[in-house]
C-alpha positions, 0 to 999 in steps of 0.5 A: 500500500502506498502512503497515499493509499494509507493516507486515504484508508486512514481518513476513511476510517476516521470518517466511519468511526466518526459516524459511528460516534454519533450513534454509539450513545444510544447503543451503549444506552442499551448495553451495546456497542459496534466495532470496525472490523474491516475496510476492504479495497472495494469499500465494504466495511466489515462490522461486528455488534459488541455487548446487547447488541449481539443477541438482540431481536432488534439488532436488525433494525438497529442496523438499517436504521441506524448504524447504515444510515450513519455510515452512508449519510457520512462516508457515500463512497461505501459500497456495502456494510455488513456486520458479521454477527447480525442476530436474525430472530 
């Protein structure tokens, strides 16, 4: 990877964790929380839901309405977020 290509991964990363930011409080309200796994070449971001998140019925609306809506609305270049312990019951 380049410096240029660390510079910009790095800024990505920045912008997404700031996004995040702004719903961890409610998150954490509710004993949760969600961590960056990856950022791929391809910008898709690999999630991973932390604490009540995890087993939480609601996580999936969690997920649309919240974490992905913060994420696109902040960083549109995204092509995907996927969180890999998405509860589905």
């Amino acid at each position: 990877m380049t410096v240029a290509e660390e510079i910009k991964s790095e800024n990505l990363l920045q912008r997404i964790e700031s996004s995040l930011d702004n719903i961890r409080p409610y998150l954490e309200a509710d004993g949760g929380n969600v961590r960056i796994l990856e950022i791929t070449k391809d910008h898709v971001v690999r999630l991973e839901f932390m604490g009540n998140c995890e087993n939480c019925p609601m996580s999936t609306m969690t997920f649309k309405a919240g974490v992905e809506e913060a994420i696109r609305k902040s960083v549109p270049e995204i092509r995907s977020i996927e969180v890999v312990n998405l509860a589905t019951s």
